[in-house]
N, C-alpha and C positions, 0 to 999 in steps of 0.2 A: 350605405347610409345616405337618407338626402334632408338636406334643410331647400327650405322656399321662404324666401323673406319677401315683404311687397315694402319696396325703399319709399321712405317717411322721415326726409331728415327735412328740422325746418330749421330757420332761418336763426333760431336759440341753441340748436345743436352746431353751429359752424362759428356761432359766437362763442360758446363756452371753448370750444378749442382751441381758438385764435387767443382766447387771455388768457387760458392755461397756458399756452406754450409764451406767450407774450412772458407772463410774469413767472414763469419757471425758466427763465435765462437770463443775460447779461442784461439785457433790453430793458426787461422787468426792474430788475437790482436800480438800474438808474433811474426808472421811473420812481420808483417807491424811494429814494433819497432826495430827487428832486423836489418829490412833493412835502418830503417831510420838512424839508428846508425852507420851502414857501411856506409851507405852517407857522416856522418857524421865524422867520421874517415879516410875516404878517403881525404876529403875536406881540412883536418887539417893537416894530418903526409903525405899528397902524395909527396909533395917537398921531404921530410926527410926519405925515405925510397929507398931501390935500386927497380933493377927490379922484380927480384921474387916475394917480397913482392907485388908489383901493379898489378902484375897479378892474386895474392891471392887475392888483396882488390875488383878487378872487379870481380873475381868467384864469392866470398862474397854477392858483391851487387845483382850480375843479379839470386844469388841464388832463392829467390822468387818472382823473376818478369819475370822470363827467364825461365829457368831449370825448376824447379816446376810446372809451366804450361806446360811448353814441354811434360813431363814423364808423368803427366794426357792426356794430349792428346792421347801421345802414348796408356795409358791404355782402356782409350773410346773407340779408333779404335778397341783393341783388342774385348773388351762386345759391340759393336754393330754389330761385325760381328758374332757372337754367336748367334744372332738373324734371326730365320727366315725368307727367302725373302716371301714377299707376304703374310705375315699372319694377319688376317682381326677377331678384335675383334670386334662381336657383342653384344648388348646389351638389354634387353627384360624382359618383364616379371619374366620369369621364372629364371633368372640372365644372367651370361656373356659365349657368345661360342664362342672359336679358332678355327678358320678354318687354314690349312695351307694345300696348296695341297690338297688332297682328306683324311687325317686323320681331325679328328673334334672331342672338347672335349668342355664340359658344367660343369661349375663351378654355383652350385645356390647362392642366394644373400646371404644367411645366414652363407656362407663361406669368405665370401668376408669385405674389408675395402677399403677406402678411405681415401686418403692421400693429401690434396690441396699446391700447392706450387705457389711459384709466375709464373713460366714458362711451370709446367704441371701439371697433375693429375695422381696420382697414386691408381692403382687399386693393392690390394694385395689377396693373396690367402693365405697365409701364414706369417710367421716371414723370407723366404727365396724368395719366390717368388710372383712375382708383374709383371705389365705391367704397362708401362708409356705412359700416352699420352699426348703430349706435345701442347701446343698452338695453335702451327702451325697446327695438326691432328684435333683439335679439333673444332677451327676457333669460326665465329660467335656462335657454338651450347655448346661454352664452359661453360657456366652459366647455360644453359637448362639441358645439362649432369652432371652438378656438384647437381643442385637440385632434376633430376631423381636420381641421384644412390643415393645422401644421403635418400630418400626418401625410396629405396627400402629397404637398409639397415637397416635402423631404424625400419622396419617392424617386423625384426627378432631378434631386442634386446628384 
């Protein structure tokens, strides 16, 4: 069996991941109280405080609902354009090869891990490096490719 994917992750795919995992942990939980608490102080002392202060309490609020996705955004843009144009991860037998332009490299499966998420699948080569393919790349053959690679994988446990 071979899948060929041409990697197309942008800079909205690296975001959705970072606040997935952001607010599906501890990190999150105190975001989302902090904020409701600023809500909540705002609601209460907004009459009884001057201006500085109201402009403090809206930084406050839009801190993690504003701000904090913005500066993930900004960072995404930065790691997806890190990423080579046009580079088309194959997958086969003998494990996974990167083409990009005319260099080409071959990682076998017995190096390799898989990583399922709700939005993609990550393939790792290491504790540093990885390739993500996300839903969109992956389309209908997302179930077929998640049973091929665990399947090769498993070969060389």
């Amino acid at each position: 069996m071979k899948f060929s994917f041409v990697n197309d992750v942008r800079p909205s795919d690296f975001w959705l991941l970072s606040m997935l995992h952001t607010y599906s942990s501890l990190v999150g939980l105190c975001n989302v109280i902090f904020t409701v608490a600023m809500f909540g102080l705002c609601y209460r002392f907004w009459n009884t405080v001057g201006d500085m202060l109201q402009v403090f309490m809206i930084l406050a609020c839009s801190m993690f609902i504003v701000i904090q996705p913005l500066f993930v955004y900004m960072r995404s843009k930065a790691q997806a354009a890190m990423i080579p144009r046009g580079m088309t991860l194959g997958f086969d037998d003998n494990g996974l090869h990167i083409v990009v332009g005319d260099k080409s490299q071959e990682i076998d499966w017995s190096k390799l891990r898989i990583a399922i998420e709700k939005n993609a699948v990550f393939v790792r080569s290491d504790e540093k490096h990885g390739y993500m393919l996300t839903n969109r790349m992956l389309g209908k053959n997302r179930q077929d490719f998640i049973d091929y690679a665990s399947s090769q994988i498993a070969r060389f446990k």
